[in-house]
Backbone atoms as SQL, in Angstrom:
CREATE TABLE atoms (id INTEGER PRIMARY KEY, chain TEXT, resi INTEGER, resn TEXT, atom TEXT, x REAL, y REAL, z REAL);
INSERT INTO atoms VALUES
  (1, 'A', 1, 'UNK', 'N', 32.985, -42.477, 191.167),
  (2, 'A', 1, 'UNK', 'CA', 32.235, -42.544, 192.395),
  (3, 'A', 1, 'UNK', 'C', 30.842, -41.956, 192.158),
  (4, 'A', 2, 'UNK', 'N', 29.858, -42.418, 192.518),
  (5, 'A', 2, 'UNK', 'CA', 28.244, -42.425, 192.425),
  (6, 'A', 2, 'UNK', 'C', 28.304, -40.899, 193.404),
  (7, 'A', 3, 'UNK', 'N', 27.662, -40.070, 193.187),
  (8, 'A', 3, 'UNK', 'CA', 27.443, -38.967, 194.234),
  (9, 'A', 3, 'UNK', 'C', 26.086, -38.073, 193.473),
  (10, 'A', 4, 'UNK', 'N', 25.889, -37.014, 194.235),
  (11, 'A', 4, 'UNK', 'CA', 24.680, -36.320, 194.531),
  (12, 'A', 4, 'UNK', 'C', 24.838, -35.659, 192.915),
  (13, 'A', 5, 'UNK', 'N', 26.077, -35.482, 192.556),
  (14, 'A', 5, 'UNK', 'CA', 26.360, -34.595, 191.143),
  (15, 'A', 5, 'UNK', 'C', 25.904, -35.368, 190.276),
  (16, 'A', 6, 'UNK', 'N', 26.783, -36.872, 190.087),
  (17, 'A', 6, 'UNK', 'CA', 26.191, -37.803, 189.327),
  (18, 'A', 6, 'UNK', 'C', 24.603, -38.123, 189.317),
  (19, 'A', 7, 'UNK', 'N', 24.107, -38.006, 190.260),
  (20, 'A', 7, 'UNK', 'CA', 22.321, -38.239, 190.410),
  (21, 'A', 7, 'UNK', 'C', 22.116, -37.007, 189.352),
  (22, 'A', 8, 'UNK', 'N', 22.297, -35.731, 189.712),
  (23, 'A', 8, 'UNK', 'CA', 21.855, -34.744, 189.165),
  (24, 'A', 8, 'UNK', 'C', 22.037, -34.781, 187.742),
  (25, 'A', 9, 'UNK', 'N', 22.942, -35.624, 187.306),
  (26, 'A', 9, 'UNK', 'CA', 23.241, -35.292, 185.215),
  (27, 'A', 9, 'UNK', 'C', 22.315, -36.548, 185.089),
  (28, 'A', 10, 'UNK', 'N', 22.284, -37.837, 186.147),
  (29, 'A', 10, 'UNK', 'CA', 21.365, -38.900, 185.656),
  (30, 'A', 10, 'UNK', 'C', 19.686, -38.348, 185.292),
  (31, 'A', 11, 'UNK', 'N', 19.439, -37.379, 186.186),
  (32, 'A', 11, 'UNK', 'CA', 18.525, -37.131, 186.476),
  (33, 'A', 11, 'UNK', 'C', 17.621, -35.822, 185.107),
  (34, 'A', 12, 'UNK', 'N', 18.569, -34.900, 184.992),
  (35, 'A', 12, 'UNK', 'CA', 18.505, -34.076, 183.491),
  (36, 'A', 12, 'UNK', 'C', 18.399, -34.956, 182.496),
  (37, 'A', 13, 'UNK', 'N', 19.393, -35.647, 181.963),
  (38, 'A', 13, 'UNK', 'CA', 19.314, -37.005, 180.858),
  (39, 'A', 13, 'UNK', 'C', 17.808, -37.495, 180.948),
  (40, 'A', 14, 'UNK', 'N', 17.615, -38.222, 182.097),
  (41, 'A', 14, 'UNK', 'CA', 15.929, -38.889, 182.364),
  (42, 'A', 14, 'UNK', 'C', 14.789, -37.927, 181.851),
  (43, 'A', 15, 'UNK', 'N', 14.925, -36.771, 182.127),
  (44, 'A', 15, 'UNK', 'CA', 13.799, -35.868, 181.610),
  (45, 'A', 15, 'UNK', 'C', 14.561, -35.156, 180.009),
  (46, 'A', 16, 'UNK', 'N', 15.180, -35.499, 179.440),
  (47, 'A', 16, 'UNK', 'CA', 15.294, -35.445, 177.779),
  (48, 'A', 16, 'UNK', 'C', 16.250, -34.180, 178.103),
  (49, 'A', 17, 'UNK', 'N', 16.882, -33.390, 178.991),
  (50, 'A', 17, 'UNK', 'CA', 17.496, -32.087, 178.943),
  (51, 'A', 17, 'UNK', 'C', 18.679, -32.360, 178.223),
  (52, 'A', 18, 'UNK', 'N', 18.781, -31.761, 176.658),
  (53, 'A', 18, 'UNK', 'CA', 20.006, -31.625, 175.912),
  (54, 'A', 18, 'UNK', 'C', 20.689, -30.870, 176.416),
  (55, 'A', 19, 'UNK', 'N', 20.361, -29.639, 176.811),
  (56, 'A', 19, 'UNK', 'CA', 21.579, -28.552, 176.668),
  (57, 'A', 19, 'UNK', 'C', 21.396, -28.270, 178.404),
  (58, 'A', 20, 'UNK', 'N', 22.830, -27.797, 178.885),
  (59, 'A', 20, 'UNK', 'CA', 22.490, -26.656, 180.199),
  (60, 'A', 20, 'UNK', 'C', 23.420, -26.041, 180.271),
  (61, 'A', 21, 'UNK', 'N', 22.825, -24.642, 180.155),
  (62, 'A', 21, 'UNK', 'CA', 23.565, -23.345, 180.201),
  (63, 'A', 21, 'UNK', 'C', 24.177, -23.398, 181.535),
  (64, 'A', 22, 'UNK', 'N', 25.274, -22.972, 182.114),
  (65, 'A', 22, 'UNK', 'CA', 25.731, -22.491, 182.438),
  (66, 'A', 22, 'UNK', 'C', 26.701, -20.918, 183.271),
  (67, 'A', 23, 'UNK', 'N', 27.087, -21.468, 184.631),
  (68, 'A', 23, 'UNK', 'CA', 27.996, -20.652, 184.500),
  (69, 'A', 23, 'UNK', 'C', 28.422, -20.872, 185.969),
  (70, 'A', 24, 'UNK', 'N', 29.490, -21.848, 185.702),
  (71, 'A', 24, 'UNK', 'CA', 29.943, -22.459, 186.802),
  (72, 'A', 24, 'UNK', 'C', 31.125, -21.653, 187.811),
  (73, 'A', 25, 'UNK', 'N', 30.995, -21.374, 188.995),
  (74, 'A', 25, 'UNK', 'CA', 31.889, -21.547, 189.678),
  (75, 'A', 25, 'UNK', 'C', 32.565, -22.155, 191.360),
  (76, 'A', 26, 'UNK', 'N', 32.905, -21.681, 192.057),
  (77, 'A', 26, 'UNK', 'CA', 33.549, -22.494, 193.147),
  (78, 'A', 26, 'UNK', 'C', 32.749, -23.617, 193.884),
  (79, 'A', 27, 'UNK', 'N', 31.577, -23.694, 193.376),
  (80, 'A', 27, 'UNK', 'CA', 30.746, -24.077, 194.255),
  (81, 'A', 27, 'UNK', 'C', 30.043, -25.235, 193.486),
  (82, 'A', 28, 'UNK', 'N', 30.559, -25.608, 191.921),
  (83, 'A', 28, 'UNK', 'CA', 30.756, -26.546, 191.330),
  (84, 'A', 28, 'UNK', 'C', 31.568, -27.400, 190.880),
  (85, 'A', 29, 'UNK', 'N', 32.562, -27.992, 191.918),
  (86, 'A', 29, 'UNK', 'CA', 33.773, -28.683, 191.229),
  (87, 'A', 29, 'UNK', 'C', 33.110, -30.415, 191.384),
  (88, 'A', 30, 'UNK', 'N', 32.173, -30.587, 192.298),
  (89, 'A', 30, 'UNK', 'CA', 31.414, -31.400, 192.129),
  (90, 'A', 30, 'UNK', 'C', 31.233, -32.291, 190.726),
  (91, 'A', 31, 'UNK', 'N', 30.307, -31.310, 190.381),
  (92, 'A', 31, 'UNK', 'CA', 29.286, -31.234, 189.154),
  (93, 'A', 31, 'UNK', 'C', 30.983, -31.103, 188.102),
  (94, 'A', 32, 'UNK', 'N', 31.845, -30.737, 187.902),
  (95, 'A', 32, 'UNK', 'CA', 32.605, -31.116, 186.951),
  (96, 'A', 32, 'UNK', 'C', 33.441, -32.208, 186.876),
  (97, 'A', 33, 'UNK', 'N', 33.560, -32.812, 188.208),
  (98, 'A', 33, 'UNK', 'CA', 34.307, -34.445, 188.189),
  (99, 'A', 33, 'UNK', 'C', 33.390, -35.396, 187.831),
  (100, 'A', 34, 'UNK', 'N', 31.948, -34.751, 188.225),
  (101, 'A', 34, 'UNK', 'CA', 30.696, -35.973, 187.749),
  (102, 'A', 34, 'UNK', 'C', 30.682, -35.511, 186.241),
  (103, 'A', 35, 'UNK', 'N', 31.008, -34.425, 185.078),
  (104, 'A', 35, 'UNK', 'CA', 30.468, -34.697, 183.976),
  (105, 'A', 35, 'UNK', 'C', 31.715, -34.967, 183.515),
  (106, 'A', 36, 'UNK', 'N', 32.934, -35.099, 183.880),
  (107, 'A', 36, 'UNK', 'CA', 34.344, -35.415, 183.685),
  (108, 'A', 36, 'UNK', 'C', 34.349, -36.766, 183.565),
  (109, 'A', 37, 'UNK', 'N', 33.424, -37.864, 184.463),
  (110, 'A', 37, 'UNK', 'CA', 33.621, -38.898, 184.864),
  (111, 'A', 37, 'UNK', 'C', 32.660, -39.569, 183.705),
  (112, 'A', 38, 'UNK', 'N', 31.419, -38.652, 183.682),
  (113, 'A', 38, 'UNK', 'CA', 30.077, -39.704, 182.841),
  (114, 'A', 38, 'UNK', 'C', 30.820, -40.051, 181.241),
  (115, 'A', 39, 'UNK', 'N', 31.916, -38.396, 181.103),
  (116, 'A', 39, 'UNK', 'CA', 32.213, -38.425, 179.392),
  (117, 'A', 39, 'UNK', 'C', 32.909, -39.287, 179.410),
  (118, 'A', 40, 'UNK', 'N', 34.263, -39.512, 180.450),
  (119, 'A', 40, 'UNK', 'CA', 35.368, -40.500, 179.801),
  (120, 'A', 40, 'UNK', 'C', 34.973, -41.973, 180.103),
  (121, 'A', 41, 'UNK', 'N', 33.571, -42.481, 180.836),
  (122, 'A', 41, 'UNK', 'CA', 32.717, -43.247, 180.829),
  (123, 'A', 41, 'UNK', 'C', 31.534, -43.744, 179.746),
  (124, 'A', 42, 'UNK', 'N', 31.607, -42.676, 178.587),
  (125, 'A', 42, 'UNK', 'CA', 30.357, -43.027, 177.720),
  (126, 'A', 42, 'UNK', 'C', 29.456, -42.744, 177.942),
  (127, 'A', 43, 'UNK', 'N', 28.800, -42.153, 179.435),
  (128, 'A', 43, 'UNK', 'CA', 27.498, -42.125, 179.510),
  (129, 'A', 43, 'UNK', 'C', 27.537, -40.644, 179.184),
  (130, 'A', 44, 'UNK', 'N', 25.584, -40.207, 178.763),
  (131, 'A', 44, 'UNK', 'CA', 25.280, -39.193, 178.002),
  (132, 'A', 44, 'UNK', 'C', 25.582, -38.166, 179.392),
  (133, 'A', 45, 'UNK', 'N', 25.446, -36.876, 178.617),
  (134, 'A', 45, 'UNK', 'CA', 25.370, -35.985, 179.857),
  (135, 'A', 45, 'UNK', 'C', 24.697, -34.734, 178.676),
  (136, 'A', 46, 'UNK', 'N', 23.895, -33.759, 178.937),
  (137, 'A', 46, 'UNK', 'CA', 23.654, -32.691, 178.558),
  (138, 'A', 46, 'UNK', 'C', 24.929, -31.586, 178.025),
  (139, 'A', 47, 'UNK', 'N', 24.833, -31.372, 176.811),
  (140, 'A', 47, 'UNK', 'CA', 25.681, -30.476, 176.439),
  (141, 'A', 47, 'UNK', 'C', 25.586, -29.131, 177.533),
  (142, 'A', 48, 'UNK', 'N', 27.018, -28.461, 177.611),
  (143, 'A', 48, 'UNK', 'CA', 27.079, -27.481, 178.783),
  (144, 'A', 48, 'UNK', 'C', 27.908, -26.196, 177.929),
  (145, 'A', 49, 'UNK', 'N', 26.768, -25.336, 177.899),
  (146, 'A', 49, 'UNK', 'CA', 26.914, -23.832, 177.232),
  (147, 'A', 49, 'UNK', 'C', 27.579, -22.856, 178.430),
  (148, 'A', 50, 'UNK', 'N', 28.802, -22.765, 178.307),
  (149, 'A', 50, 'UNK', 'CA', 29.125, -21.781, 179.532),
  (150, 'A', 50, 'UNK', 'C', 28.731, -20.090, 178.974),
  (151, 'A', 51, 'UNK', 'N', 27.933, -19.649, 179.913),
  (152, 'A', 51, 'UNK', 'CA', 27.681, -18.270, 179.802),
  (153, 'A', 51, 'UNK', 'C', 27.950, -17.704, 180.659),
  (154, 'A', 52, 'UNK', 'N', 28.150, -15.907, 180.666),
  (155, 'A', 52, 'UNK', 'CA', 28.897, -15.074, 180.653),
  (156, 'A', 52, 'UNK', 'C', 28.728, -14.679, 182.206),
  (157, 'A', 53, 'UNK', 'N', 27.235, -14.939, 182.218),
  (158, 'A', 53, 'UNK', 'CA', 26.354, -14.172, 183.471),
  (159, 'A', 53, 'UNK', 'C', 25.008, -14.961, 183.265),
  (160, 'A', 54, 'UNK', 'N', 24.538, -15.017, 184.750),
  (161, 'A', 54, 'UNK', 'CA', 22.752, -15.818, 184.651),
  (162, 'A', 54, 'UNK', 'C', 22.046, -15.368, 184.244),
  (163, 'A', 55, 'UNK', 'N', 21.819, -14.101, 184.100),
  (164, 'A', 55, 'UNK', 'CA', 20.870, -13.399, 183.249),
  (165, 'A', 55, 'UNK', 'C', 20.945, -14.233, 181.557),
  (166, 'A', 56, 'UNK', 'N', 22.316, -14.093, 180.981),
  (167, 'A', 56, 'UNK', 'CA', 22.535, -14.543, 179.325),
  (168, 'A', 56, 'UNK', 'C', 22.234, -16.140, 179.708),
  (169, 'A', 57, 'UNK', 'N', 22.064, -16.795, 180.336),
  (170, 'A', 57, 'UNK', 'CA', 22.314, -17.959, 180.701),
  (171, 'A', 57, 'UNK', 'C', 20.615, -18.700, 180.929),
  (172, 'A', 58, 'UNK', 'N', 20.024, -17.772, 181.185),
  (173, 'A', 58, 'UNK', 'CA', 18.574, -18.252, 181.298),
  (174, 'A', 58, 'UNK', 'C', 17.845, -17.602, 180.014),
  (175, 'A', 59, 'UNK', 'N', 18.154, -16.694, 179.419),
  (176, 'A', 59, 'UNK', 'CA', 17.657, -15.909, 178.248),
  (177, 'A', 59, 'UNK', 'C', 17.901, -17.006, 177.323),
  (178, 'A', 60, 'UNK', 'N', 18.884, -17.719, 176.802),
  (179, 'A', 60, 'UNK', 'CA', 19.275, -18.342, 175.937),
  (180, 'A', 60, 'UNK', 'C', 18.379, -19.740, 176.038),
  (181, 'A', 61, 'UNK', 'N', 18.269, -20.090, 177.458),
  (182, 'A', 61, 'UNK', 'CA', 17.619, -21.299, 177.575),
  (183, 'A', 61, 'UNK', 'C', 15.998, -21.118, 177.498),
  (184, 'A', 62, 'UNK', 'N', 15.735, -19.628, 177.437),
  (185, 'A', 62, 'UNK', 'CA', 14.054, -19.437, 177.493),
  (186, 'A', 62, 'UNK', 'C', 14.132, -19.828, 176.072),
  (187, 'A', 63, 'UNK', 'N', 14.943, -18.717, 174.936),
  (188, 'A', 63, 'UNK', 'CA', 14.508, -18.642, 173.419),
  (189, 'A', 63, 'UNK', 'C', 14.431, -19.868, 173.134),
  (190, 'A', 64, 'UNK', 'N', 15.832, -20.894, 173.478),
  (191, 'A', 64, 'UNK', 'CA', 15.770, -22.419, 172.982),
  (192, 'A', 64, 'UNK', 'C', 14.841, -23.160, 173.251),
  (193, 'A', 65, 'UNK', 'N', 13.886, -22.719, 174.662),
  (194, 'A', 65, 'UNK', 'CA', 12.832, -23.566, 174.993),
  (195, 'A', 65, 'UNK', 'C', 11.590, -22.729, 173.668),
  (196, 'A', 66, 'UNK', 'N', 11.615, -22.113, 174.001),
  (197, 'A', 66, 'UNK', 'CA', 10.645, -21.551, 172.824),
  (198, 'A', 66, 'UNK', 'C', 10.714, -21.730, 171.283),
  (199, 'A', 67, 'UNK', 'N', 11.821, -22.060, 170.691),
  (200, 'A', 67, 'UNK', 'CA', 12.668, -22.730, 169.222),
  (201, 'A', 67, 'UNK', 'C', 12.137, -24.426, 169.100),
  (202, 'A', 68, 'UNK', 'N', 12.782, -24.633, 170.430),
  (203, 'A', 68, 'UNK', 'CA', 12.922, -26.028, 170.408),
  (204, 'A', 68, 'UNK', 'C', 11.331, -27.208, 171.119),
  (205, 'A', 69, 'UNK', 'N', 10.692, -26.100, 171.836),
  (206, 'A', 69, 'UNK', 'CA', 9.520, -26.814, 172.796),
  (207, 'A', 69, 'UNK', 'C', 10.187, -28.269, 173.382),
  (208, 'A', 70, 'UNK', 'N', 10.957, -27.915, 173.812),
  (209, 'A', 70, 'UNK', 'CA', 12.065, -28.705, 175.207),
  (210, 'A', 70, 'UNK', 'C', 12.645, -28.039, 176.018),
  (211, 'A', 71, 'UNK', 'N', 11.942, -27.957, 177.317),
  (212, 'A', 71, 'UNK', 'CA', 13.014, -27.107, 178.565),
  (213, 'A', 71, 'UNK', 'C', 14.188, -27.531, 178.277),
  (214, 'A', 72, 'UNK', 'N', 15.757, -26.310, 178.731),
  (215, 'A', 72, 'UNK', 'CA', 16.411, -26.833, 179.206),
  (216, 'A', 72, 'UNK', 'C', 16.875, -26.728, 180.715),
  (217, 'A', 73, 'UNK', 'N', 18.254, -26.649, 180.436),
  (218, 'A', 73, 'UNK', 'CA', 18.401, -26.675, 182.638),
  (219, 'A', 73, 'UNK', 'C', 19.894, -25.209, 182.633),
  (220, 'A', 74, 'UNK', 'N', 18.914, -24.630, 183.606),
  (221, 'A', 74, 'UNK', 'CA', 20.512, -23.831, 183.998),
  (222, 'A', 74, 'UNK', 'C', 21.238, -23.945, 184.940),
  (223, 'A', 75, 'UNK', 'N', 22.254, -24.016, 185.460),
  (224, 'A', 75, 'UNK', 'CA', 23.236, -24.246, 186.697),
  (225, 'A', 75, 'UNK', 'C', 24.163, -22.736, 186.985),
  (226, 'A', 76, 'UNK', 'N', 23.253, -22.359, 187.897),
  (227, 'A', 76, 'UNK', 'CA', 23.996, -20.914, 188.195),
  (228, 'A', 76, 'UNK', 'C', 25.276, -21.023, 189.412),
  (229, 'A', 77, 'UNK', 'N', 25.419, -19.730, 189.477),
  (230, 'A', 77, 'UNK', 'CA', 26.606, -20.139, 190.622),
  (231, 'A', 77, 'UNK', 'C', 25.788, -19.024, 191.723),
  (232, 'A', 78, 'UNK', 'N', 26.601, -19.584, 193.166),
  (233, 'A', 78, 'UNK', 'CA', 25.552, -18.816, 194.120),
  (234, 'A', 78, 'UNK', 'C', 25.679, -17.042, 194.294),
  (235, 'A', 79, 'UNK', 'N', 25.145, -16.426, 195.239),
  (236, 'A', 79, 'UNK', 'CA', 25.008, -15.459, 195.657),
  (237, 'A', 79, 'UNK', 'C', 24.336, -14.694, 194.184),
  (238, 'A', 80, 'UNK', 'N', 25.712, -13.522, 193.872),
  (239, 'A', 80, 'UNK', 'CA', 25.277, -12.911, 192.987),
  (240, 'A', 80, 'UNK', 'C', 24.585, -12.804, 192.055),
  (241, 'A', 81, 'UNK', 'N', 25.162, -14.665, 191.444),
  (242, 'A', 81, 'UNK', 'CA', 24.738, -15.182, 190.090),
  (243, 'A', 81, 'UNK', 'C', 23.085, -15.412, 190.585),
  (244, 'A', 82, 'UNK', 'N', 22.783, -15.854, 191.562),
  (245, 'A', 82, 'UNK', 'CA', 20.881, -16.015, 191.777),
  (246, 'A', 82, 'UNK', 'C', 20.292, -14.302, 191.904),
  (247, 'A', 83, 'UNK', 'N', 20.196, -13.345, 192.269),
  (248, 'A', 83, 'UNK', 'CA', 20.326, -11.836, 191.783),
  (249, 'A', 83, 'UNK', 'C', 20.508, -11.533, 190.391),
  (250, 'A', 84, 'UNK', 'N', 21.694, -11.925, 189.596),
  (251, 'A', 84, 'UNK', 'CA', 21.617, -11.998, 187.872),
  (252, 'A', 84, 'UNK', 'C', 20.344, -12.599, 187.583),
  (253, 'A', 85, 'UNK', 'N', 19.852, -13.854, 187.737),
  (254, 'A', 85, 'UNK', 'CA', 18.960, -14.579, 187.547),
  (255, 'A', 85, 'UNK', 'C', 17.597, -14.062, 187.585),
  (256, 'A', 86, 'UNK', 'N', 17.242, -12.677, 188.621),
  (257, 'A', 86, 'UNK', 'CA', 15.731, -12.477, 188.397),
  (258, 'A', 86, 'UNK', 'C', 15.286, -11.787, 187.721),
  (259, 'A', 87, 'UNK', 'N', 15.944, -10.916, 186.493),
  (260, 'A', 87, 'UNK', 'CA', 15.931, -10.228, 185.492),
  (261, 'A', 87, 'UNK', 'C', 15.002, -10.927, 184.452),
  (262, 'A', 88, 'UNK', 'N', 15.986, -12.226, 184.577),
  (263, 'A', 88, 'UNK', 'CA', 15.286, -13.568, 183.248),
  (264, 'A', 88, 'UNK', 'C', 14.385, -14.050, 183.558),
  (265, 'A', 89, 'UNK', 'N', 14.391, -13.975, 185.164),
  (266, 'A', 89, 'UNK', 'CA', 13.225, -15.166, 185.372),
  (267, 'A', 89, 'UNK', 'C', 11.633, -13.914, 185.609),
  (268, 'A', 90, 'UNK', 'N', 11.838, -13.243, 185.468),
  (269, 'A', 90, 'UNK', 'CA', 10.541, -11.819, 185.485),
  (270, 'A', 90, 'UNK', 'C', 10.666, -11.907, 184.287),
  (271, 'A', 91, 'UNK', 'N', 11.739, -11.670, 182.961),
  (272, 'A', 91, 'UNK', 'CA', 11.028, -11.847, 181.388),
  (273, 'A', 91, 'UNK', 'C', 10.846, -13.074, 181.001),
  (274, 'A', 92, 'UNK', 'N', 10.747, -14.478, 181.471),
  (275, 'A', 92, 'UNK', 'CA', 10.021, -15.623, 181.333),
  (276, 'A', 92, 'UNK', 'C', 8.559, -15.750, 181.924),
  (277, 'A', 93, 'UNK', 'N', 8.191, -14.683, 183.049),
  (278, 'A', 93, 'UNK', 'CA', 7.317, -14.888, 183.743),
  (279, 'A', 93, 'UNK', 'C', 6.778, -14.105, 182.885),
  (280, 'A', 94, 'UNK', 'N', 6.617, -12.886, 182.144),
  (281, 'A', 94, 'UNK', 'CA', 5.608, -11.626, 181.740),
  (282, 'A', 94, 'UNK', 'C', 5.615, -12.741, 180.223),
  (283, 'A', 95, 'UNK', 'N', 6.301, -13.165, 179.893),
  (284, 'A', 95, 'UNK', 'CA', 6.313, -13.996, 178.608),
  (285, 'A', 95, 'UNK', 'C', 5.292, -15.206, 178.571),
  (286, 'A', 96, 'UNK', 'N', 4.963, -15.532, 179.806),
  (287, 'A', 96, 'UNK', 'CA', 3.767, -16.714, 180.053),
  (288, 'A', 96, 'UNK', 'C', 4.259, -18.100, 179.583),
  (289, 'A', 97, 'UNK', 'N', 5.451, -18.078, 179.258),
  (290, 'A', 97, 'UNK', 'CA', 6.398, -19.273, 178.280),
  (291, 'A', 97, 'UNK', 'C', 7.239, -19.883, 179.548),
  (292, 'A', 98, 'UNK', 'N', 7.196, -21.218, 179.959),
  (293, 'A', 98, 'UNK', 'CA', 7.662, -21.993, 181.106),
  (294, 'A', 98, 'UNK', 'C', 9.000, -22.034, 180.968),
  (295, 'A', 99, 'UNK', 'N', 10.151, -21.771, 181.552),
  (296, 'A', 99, 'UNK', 'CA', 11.409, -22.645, 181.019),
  (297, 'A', 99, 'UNK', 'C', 11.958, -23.216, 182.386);
């Protein structure tokens, strides 16, 4: 079934995103029947790095953007995990390096 999840991996793929970190929970079962569906379908989908916490999860995707000079994509989970998240996203910002 075509849905908002499926747009979203069509949509990473379209802009070249290999990898996306991770760190899925309740609030993604969505997003795992759509990359459940694209694999046993053939179509590409971005490799998915599950990490620990959003903080390790955006750190990993800054260095790789900085290794690789290709953003990638992170998919956090809500509340807390966006709070984990501004740690990384203040040492991407003092770093002047986009991810």
């Amino acid at each position: 079934m075509y849905n908002t999840a499926t747009a979203f991996l069509e949509a990473l793929v379209e802009q070249a995103i290999t990898h996306a970190f991770v760190n899925l929970g309740s609030d993604h079962p969505g997003l795992v029947e759509a990359i459940a569906e694209a694999r046993a379908n053939g179509r590409p989908v971005p490799t998915m790095i599950t990490c620990p916490n959003e903080m390790v999860a955006l750190t990993i995707a800054h260095g790789h953007t900085q290794i690789r000079g290709q953003p990638q994509a992170v998919i956090i989970h809500v509340e807390c995990g966006t709070q984990a998240l501004a740690c990384a996203v203040h040492n991407a910002a003092m770093a002047r390096f986009p991810c």
